[in-house]
N, CA, C and O atoms as CSV, one atom per row, in Angstrom:
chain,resi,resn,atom,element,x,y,z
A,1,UNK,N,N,11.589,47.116,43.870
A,1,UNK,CA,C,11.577,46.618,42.492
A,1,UNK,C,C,10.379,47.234,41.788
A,1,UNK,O,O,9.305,47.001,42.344
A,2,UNK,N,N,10.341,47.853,40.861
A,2,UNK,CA,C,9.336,48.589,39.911
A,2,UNK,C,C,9.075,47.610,38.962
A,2,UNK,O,O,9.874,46.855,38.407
A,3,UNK,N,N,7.603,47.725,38.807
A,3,UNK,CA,C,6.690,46.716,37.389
A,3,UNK,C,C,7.173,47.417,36.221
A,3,UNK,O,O,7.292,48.636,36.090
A,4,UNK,N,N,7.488,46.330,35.228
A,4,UNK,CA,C,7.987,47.143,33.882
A,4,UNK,C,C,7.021,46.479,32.942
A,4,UNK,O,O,6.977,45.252,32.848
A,5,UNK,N,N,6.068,47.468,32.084
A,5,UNK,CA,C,5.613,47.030,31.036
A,5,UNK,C,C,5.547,46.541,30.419
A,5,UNK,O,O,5.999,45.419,30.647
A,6,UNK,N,N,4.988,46.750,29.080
A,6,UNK,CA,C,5.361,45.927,27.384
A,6,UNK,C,C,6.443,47.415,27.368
A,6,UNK,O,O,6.490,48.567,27.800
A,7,UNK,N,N,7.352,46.256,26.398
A,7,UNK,CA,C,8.541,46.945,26.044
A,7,UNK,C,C,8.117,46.914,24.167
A,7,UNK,O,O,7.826,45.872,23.579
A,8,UNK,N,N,8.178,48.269,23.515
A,8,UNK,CA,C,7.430,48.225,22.362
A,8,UNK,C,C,8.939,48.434,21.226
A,8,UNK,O,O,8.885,48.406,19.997
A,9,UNK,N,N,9.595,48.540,21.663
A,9,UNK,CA,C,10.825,48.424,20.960
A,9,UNK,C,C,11.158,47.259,20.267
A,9,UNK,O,O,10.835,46.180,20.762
A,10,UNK,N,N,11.706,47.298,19.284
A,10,UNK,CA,C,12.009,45.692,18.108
A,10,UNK,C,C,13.508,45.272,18.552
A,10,UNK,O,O,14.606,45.806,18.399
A,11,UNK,N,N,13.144,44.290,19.060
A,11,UNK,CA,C,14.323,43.956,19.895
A,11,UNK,C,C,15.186,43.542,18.500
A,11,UNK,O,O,14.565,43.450,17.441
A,12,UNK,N,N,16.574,43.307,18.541
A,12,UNK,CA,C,17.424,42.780,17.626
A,12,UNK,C,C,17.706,41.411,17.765
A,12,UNK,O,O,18.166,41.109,18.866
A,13,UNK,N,N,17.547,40.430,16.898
A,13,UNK,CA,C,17.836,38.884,17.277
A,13,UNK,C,C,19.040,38.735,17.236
A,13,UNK,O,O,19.800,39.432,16.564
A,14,UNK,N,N,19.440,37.583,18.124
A,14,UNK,CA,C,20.828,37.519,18.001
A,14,UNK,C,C,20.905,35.993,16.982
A,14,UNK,O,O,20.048,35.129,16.792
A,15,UNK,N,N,22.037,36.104,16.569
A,15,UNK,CA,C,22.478,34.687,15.394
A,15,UNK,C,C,21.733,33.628,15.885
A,15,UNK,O,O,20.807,33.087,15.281
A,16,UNK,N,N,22.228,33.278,17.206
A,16,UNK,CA,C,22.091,32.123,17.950
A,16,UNK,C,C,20.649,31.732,18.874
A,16,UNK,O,O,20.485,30.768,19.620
A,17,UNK,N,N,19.595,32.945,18.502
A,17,UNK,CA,C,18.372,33.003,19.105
A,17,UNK,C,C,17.345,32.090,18.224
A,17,UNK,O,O,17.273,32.146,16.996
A,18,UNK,N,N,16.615,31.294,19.006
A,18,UNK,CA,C,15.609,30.809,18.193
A,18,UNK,C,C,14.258,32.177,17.672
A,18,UNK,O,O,13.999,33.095,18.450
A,19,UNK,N,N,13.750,32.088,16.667
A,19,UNK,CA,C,12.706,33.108,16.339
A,19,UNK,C,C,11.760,32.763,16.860
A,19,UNK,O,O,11.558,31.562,17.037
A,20,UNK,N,N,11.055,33.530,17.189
A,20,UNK,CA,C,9.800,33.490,18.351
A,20,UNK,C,C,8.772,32.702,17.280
A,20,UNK,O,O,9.026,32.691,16.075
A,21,UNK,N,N,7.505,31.999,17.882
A,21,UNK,CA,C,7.085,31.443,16.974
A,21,UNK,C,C,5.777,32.248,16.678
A,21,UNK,O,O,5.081,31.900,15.724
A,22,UNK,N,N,5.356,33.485,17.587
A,22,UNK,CA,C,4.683,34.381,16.825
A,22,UNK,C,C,5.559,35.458,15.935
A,22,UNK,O,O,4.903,36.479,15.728
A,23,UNK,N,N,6.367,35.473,15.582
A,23,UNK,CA,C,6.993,36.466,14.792
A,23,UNK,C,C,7.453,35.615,13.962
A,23,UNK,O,O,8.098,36.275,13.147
A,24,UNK,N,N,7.520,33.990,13.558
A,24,UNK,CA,C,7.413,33.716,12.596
A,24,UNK,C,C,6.121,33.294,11.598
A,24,UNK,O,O,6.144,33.080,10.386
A,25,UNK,N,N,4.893,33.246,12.616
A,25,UNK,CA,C,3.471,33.360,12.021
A,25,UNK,C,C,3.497,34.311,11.264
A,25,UNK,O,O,3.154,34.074,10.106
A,26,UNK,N,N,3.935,35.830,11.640
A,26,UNK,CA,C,3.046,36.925,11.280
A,26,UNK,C,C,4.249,37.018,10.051
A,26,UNK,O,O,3.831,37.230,8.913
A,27,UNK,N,N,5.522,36.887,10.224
A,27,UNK,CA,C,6.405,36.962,8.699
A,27,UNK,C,C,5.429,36.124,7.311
A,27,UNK,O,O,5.149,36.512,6.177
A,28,UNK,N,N,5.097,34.746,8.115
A,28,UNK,CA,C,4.758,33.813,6.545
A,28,UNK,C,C,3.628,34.527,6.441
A,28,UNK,O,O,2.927,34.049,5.548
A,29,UNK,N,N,3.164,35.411,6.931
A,29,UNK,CA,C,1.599,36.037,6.748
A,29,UNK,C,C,1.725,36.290,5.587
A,29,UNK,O,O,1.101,35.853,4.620
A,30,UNK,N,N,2.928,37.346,5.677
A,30,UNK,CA,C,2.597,38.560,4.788
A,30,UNK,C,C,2.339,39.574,5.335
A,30,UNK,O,O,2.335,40.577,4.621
A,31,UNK,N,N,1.969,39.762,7.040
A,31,UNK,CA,C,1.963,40.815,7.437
A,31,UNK,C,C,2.695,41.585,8.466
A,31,UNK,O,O,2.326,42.361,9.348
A,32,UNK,N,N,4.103,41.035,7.999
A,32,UNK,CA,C,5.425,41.803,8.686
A,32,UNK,C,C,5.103,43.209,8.810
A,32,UNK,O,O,4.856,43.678,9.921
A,33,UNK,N,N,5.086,43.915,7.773
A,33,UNK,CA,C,5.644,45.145,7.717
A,33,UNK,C,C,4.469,46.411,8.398
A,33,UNK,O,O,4.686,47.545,8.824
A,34,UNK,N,N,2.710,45.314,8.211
A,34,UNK,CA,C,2.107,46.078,9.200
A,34,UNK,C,C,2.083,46.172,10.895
A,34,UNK,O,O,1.835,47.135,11.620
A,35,UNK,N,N,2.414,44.888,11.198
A,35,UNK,CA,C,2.815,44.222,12.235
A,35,UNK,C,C,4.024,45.403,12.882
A,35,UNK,O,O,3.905,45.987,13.960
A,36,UNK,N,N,5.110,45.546,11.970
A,36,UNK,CA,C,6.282,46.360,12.550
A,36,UNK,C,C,5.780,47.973,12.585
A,36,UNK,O,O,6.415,48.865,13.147
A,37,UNK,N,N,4.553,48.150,11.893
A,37,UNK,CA,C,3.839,49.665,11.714
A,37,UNK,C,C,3.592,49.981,13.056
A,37,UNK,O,O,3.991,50.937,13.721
A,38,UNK,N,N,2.491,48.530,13.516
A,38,UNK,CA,C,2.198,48.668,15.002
A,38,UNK,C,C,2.644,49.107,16.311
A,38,UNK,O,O,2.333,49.911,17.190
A,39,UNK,N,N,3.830,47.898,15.954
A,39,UNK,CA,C,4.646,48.169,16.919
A,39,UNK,C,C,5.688,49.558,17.053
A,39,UNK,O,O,5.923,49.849,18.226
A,40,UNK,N,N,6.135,50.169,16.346
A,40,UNK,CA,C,7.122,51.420,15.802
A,40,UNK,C,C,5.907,52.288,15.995
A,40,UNK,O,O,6.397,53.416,15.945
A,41,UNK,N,N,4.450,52.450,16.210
A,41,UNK,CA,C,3.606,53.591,16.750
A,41,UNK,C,C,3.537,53.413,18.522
A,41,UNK,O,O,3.786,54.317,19.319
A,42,UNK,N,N,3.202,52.243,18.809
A,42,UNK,CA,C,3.187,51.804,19.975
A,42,UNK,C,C,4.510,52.455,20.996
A,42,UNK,O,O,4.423,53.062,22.064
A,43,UNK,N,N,5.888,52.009,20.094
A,43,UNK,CA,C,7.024,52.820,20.610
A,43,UNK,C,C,6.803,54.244,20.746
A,43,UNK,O,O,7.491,54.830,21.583
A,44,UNK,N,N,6.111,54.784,20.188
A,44,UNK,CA,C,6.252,56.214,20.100
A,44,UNK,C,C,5.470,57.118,20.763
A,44,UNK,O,O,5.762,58.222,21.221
A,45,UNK,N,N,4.115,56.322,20.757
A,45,UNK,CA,C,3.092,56.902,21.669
A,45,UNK,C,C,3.060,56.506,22.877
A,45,UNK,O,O,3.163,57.323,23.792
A,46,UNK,N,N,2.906,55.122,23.115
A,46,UNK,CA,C,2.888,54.279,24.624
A,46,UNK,C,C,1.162,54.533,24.705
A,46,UNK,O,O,0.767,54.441,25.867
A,47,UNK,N,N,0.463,54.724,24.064
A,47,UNK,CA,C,-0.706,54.723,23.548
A,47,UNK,C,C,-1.241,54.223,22.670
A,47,UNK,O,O,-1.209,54.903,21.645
A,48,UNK,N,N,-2.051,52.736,22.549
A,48,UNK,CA,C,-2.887,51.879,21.823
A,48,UNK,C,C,-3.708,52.660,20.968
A,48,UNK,O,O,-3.578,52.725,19.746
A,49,UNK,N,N,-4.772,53.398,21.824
A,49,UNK,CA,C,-5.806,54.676,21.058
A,49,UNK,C,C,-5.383,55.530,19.948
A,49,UNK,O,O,-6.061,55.647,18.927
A,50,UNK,N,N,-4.185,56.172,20.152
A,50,UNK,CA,C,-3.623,56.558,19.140
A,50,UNK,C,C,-3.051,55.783,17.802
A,50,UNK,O,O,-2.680,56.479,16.856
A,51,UNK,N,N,-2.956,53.980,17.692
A,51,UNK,CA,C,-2.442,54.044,16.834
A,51,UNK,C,C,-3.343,53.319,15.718
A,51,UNK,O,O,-2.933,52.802,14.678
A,52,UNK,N,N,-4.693,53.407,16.188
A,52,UNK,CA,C,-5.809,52.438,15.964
A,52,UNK,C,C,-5.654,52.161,14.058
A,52,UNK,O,O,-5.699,50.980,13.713
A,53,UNK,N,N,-5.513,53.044,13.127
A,53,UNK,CA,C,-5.068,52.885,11.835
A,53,UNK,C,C,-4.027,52.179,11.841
A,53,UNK,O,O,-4.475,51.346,11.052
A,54,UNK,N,N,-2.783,51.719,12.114
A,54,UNK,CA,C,-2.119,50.663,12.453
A,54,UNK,C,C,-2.635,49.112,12.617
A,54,UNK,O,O,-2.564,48.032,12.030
A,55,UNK,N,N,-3.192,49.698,13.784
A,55,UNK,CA,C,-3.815,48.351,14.502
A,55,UNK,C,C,-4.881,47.718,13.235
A,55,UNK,O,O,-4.952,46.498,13.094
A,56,UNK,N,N,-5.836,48.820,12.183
A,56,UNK,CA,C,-6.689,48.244,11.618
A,56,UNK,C,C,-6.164,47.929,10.735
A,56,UNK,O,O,-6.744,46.952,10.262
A,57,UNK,N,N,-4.971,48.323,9.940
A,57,UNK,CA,C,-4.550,47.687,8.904
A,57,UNK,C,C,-3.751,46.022,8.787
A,57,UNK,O,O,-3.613,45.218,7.866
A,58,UNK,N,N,-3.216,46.057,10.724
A,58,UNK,CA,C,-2.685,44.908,10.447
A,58,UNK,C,C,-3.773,43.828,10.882
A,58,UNK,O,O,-3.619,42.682,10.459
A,59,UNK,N,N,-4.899,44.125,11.727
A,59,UNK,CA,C,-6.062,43.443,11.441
A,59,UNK,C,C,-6.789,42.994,10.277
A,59,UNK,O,O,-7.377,41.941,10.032
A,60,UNK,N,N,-6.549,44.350,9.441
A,60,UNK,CA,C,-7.076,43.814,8.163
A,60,UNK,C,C,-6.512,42.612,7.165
A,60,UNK,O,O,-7.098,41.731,6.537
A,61,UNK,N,N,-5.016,42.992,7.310
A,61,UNK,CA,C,-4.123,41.966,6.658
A,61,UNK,C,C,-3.782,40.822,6.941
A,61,UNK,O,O,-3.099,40.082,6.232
A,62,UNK,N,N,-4.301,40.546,8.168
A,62,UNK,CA,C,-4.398,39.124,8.987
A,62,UNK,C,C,-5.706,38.675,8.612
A,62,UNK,O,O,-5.672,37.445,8.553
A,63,UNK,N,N,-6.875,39.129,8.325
A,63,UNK,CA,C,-7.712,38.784,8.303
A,63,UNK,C,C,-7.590,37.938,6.763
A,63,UNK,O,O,-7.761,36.759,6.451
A,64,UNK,N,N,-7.227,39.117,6.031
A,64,UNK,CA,C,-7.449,38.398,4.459
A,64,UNK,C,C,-6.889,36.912,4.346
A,64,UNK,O,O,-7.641,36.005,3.990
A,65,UNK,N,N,-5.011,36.590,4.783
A,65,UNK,CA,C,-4.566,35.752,4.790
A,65,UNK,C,C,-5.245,34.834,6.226
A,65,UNK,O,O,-4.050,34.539,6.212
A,66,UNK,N,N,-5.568,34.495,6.781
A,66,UNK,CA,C,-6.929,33.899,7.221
A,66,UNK,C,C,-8.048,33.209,6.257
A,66,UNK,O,O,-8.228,31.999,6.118
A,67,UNK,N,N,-8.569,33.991,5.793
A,67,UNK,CA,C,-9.008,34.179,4.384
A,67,UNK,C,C,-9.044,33.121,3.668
A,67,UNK,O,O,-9.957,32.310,3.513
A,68,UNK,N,N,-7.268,33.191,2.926
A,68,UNK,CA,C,-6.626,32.573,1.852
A,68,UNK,C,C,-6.505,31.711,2.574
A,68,UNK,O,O,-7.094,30.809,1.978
A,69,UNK,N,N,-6.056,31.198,3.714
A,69,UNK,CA,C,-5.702,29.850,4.204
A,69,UNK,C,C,-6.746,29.111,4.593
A,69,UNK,O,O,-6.494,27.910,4.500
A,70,UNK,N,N,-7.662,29.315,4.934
A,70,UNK,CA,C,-9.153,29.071,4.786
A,70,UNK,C,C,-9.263,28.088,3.311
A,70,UNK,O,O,-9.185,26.870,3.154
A,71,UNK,N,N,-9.467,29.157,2.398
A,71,UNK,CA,C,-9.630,28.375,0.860
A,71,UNK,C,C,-8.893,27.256,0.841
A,71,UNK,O,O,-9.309,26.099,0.785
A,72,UNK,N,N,-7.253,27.817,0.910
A,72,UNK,CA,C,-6.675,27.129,0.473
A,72,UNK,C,C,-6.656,25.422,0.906
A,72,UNK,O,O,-6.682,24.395,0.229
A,73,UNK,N,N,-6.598,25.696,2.376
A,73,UNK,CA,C,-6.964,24.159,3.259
A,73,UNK,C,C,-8.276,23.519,2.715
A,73,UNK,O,O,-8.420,22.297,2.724
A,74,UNK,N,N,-9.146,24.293,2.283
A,74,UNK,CA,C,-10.671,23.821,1.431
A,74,UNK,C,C,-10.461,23.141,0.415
A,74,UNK,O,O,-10.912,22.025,0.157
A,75,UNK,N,N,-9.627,23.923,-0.324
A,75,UNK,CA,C,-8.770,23.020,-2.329
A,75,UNK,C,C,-8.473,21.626,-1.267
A,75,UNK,O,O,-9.216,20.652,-1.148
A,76,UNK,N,N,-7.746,21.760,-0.873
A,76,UNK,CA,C,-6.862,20.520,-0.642
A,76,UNK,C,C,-7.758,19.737,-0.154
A,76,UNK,O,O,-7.844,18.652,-0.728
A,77,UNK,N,N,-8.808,20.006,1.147
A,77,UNK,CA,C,-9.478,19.155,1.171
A,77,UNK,C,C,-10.621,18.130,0.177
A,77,UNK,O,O,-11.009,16.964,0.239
A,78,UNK,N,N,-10.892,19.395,-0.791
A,78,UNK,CA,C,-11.817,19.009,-1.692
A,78,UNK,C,C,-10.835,18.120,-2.965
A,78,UNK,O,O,-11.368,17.501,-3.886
A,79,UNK,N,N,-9.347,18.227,-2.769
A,79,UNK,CA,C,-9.279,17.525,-3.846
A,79,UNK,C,C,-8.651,16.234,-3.281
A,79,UNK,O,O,-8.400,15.286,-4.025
A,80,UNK,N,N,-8.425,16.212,-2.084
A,80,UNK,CA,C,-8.398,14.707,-1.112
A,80,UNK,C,C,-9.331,13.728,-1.491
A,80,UNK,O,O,-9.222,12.573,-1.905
A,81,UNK,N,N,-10.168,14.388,-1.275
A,81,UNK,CA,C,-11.605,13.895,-1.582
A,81,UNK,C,C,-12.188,13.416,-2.812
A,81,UNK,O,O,-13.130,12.629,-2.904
A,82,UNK,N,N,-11.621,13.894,-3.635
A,82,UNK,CA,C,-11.770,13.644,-5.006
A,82,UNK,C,C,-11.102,12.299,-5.591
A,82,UNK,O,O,-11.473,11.527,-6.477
A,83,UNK,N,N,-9.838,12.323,-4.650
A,83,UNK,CA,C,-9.196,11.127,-5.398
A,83,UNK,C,C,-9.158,10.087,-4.882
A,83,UNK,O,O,-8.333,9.188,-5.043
A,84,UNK,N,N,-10.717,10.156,-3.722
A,84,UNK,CA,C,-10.644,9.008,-3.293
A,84,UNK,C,C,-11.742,7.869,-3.974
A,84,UNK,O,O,-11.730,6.697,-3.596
């Protein structure tokens, strides 16, 4: 029996599949489409090192919305607070 890797290919969901619940994090991100950058270099190279502009952009775009959800949980808290 041979060890098989990460498989870097975008698998196809089927109707009846539940969505993974990290691939529905990174959709409400906002950062699908760097996310799928990643992965579609990863397929191609089988090399991380090579796809490091990938990797930093979808770092970057996780980071911001991080960010925003940060604030945003802050508003809400601060206006919890307010109306008490």
């Amino acid at each position: 029996m041979s060890a098989q890797g990460h498989i870097w290919s975008r698998q196809v969901k089927k109707e009846d599949e539940e969505e993974d619940p990290l691939d529905q994090l990174i959709s409400r991100s906002g950062c699908a489409a760097s996310h799928y950058a990643v992965q579609e270099c990863m397929a191609q190279h089988q090399d991380w090192r090579q796809c490091q502009p990938q990797v930093q952009a979808f770092r970057d775009c996780m980071s911001e919305q991080q960010a925003r959800r940060r604030e945003e949980l802050q508003r809400k808290k601060e206006q919890s607070s307010a109306h008490r």
